[in-house]
VOLUMMAR-878864 format. One record per residue (C-alpha): residue in three letters; x, y, z. Coordinates in steps of 0.02 Angstrom, whole numbers, plus 50000, padded with zeros to 5 digits. Each point is the difference from the previous one (the first is absolute). Example, Ala and Ser with C-alpha at 12.3 -4.5 7.8 and 13.67 -1.06 7.14 Angstrom:
// VOLUMMAR-878864
Ala506154977550390Ser500695017249967
END
This chain:
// VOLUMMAR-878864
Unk472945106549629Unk501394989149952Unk499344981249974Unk500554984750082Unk501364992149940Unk499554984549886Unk500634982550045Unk501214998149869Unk501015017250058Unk499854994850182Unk500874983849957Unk501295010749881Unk500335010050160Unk500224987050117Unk500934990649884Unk501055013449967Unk500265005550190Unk500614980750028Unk501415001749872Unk500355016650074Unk500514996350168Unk501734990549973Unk500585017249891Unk499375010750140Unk500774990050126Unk501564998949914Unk500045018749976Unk501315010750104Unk499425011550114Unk500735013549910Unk498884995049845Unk498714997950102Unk500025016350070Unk500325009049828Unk498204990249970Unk499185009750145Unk500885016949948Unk499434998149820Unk498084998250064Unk500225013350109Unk500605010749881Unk498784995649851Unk498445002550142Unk500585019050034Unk500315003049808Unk498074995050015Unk499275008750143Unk498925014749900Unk499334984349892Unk499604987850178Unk499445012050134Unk498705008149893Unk499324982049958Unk500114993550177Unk498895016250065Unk498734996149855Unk499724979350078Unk500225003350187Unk499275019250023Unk501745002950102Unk500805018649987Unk501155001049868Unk501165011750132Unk500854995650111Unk499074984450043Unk500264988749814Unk501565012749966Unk500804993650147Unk499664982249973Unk500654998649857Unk501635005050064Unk500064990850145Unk499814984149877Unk501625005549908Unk500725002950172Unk499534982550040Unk500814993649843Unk501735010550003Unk500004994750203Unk499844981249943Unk501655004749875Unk500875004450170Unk499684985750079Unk500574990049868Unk501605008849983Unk500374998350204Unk499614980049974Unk499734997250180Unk498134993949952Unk500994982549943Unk500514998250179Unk501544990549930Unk500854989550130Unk501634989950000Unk500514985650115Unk501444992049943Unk500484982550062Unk500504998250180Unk500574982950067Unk499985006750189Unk498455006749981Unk498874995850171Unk498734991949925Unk501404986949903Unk500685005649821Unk499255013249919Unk499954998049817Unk499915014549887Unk498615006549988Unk499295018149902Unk498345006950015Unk499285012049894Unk498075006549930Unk499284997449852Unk498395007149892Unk498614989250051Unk499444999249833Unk498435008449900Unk498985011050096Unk498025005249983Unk499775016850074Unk498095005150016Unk499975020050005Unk499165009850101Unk498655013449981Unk500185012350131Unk501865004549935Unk500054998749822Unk501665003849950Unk501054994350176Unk498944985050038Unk499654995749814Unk500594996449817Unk501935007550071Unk499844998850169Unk500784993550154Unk499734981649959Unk500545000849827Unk501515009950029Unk500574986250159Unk499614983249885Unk500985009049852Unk501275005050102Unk500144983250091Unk500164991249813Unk498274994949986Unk499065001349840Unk498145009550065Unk498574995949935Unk498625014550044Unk498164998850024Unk499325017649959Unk498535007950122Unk498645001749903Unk499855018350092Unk501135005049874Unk500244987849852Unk500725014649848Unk500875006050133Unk500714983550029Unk500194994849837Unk500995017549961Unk501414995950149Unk500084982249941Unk500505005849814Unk501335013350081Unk500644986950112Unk500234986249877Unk500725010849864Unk501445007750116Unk500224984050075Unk500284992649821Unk501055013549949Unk501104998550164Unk500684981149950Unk498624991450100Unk499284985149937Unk498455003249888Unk498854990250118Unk500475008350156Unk498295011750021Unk498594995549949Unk498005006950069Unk498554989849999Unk498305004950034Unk498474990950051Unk499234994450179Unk500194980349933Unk501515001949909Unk500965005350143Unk499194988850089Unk500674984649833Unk501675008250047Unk499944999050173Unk499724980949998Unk501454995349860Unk501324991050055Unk501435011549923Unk499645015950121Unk501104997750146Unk499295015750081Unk498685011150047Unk499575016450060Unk498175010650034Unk499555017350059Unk498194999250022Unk498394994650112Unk499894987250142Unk498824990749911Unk500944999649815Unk501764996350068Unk499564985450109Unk499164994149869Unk501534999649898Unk500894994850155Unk498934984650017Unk500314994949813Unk501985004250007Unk500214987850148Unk498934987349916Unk500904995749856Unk500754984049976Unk501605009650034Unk499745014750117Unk500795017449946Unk500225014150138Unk498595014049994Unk500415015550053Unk498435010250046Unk499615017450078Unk498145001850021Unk499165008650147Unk500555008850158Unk499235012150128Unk501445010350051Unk499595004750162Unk500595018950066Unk500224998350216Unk500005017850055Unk500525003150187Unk499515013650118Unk501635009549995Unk500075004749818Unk498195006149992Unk500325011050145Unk501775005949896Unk499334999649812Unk498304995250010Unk499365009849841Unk501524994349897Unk499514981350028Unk498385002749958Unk500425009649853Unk501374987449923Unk498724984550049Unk498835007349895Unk501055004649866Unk500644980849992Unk498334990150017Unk499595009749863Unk501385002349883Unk499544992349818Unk498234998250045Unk500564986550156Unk500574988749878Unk501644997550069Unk500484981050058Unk500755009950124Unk498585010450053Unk499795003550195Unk498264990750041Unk499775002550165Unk500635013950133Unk500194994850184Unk499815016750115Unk499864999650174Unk498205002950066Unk499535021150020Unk501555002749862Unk498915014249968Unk500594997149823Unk498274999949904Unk500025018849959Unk501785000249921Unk499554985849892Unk498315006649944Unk500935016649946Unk501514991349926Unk498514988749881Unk498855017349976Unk499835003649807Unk500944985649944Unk499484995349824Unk499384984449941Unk501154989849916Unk499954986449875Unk500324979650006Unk500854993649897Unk498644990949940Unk498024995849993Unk500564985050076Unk501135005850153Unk498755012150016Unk498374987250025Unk501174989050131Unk500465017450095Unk498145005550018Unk499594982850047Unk501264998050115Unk499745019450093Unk498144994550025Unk500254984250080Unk501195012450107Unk498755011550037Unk498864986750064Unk501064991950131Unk499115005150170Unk500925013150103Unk500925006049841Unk499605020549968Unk500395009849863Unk501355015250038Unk500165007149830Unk499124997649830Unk499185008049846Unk498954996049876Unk500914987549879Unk499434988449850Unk500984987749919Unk501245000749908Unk500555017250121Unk500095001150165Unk500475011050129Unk500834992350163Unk498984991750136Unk500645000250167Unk499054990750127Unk500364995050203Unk499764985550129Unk500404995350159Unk501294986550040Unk498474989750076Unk498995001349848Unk501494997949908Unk500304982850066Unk498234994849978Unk499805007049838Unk500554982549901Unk500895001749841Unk499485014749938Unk500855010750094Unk501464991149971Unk500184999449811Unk500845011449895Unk498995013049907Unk500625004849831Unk499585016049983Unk499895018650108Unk499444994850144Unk500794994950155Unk499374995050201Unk500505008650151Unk499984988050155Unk500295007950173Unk500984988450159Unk499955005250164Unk501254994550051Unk502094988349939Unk499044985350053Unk498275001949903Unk501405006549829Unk500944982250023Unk498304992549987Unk499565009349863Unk501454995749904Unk500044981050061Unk498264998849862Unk500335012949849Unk500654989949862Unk501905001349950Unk500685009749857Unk501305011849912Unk500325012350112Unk499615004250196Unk500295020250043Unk500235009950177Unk499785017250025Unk500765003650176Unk501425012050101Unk501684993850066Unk498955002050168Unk499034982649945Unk501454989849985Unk499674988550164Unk498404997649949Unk499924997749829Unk501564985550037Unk498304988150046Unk499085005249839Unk501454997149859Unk500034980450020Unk498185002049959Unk500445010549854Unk501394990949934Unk499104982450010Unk498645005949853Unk501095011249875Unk501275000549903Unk500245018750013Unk500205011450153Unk499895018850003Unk500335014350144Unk499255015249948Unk499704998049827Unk498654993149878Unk500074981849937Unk499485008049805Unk501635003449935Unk500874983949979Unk501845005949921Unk500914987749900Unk501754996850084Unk500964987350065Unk499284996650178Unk498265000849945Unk498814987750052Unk498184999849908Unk499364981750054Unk499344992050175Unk498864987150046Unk498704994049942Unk498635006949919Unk501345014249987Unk500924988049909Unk500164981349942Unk502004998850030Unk500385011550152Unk501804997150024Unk500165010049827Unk499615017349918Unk499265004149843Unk500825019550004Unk501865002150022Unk501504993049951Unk499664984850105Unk498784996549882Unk501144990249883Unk500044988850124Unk498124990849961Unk500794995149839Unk501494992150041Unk500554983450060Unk501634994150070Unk501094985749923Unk501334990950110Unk501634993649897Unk500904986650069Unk501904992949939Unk499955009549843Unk501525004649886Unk500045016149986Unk499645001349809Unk498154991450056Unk499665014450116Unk498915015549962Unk501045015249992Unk499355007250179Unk500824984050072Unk501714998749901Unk501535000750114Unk500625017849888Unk498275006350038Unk499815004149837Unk498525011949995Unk500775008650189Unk498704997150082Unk499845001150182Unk499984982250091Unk500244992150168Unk501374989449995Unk500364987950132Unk498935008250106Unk500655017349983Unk499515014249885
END
């Protein structure tokens, strides 16, 4: 297990990240994409060396689940290069003087965004290559000009450490400036880095308790930094009449397969399943969950606060067990367990908490009314699903306000486990799904978070950054006087 980093390096990197950020800022996007592309590149040449490792600390499947990971983190990074090379994430904008203007004389005036300045991404454990060393955060701040400084999981710290030395090195040999990466490790020493005045920025992947924690101290400082946290959700699954009557089996099949998927340990895991009362449901699920093997936390940890948290479950009164085998820690195989919407409601916070893990609670409504209630009191998160028939539009109109007022994700007909990385992705909502819910963490949006916008006013044009020089030097696109 790799060791926490010693005082003096910690203050090398942070030192180093601070001289960092005018270089990186400076950078054109072009460079800065050839950055991302390098790192990409360098992380496939890798991939027999990484996955293997990453199996060994987390007990994930080498194939397809680490396989896969690993490229969608080089997707992430080559999809960051694209970005940078359309330039629209500058959101350049152009007023030139106007002395009829309504308002009296305009005076010219250029707006453009910036980096924000160094970044401290904590990684995640549950994703160890997209949510990690490489991963989403990293490849936004980089790609945004922000030096990134990264707090390794101690799930997997060789891991870690491995990606960190592939990173730096084809980030070095790219043209980027030599303190541009850097990993730390240690509970306290992220915690040293969180609190020093030279990171601008911070991001978490992680538990309730943990990231507001870190919340707490980023908003604290003598100067406040933005924190941008993903830590629990519920992702509740409403199931109407009409689509169990057309694909009844199906649903029950794919629910199962996604409450389950990686062992439940999904941020985007559905938690709880609203059928209508008599959905007549119970044996399809049953036989979709028969024989399903135990699986493996990631670790002894996870595994403890999953047990835990499946007993307290278990206890709540009116709460029944549907499905379950024999499991110890650290494997399990999935739980599914049922309520009423009246127990459900009196069942305090229990109920309502997120589960990390394979297990997930059916609650049945008897009626749109008794659903809206139900929904008024679960806690908000990433994603919201339905599972209806064109035949439930009128009356699912009533239901998506609901819906749409606690996620930041809404499916029809799918499963809220495969989050794809694109350009109108949002992974974020409000709180506890998030601590900044007007942003995403997956996505091209994501640059966004580490970005801030500059207003120029009366400059000669020599003064101005290149996205806001009159020959548009870099072609970017820009509104201009109000037009594209």
């Amino acid at each position: 297990m790799s060791q926490a980093t010693d005082a003096a390096t910690l203050e090398k990197i942070l030192a180093g990240a601070a001289e960092a950020a005018r270089p990186a800022a400076e950078a054109t996007p072009a460079e800065r994409a050839g950055w991302l592309t390098a790192v990409a590149d360098a992380l496939d040449a890798a991939a027999g060396e990484l996955v293997p490792l990453a199996h060994a600390e987390t007990h994930l499947p080498e194939s397809p689940r680490l396989a896969g990971e690993l490229k969608r983190t080089t997707f992430q990074l080559r999809l960051f290069a694209e970005v940078l090379s359309d330039g629209e994430y500058l959101g350049a904008t152009v007023d030139h003087a106007d002395p009829d203007w309504p308002m009296g004389p305009r005076p010219d005036i250029r707006r453009v965004k910036t980096a924000i300045g160094p970044v401290l991404v904590f990684a995640a454990s549950n994703f160890p290559f997209a949510f990690s060393v490489a991963g989403g955060d990293t490849a936004s701040a980089l790609a945004a000009g922000c030096p990134v400084v990264l707090k390794a999981h101690p799930g997997h710290p060789e891991l870690s450490a491995q990606t960190g030395s592939i990173v730096r090195e084809a980030l070095i040999k790219a043209g980027a400036p030599a303190a541009l990466f850097n990993v730390i490790f240690g509970q306290e020493e992220g915690v040293t880095a969180l609190k020093d005045p030279r990171i601008a920025a911070a991001s978490f992947t992680g538990s309730i308790p943990g990231g507001r924690a870190l919340f707490d101290i980023a908003v604290s400082r003598p100067r406040p930094i933005p924190f941008y946290g993903e830590l629990g959700s519920v992702n509740p699954v409403v199931v109407t009449e009409a689509a169990i009557a057309a694909r009844g089996e199906a649903v029950a099949k794919g629910y199962a397969g996604s409450f389950t998927l990686g062992a439940g340990q999904f941020c985007t895991k559905p938690g709880l399943l609203f059928l209508p009362e008599d959905h007549g449901l119970t044996d399809a699920l049953r036989a979709a969950l028969s024989g399903a093997a135990a699986q493996p936390m990631l670790n002894d940890r996870i595994a403890s606060g999953f047990s835990a948290q499946l007993s307290k479950l278990r206890e709540v009164p009116g709460v029944e067990v549907v499905s379950s085998s024999d499991s110890s820690s650290p494997a399990f195989t999935p739980t599914l367990l049922a309520t009423t919407a009246k127990q459900f409601l009196e069942g305090g916070a229990t109920v309502h908490e997120e589960c990390f893990g394979p297990a997930s609670l059916i609650v049945t409504y008897a009626d749109q009314a008794e659903l809206l209630r139900l929904l008024e009191v679960i806690e908000p998160g990433l994603t919201a699903t339905i599972h209806g028939e064109e035949s439930d539009v009128d009356w699912l109109r009533s239901v998506l306000p609901s819906l749409a007022r606690i996620a930041g994700r809404l499916l029809w007909n799918d499963w809220p486990t495969g989050v794809t990385v694109s350009w109108a992705q949002q992974h974020g909502g409000p709180y506890p799904a998030t601590t900044a819910p007007t942003t995403t963490s997956v996505g091209t949006a994501a640059i966004e978070r580490f970005l801030r916008p500059i207003a120029w006013q009366g400059f000669p044009d020599a003064l101005l950054p290149e996205p806001l020089q009159e020959a548009n030097p870099w072609q970017l696109p820009r509104r201009t006087d109000g037009a594209r």
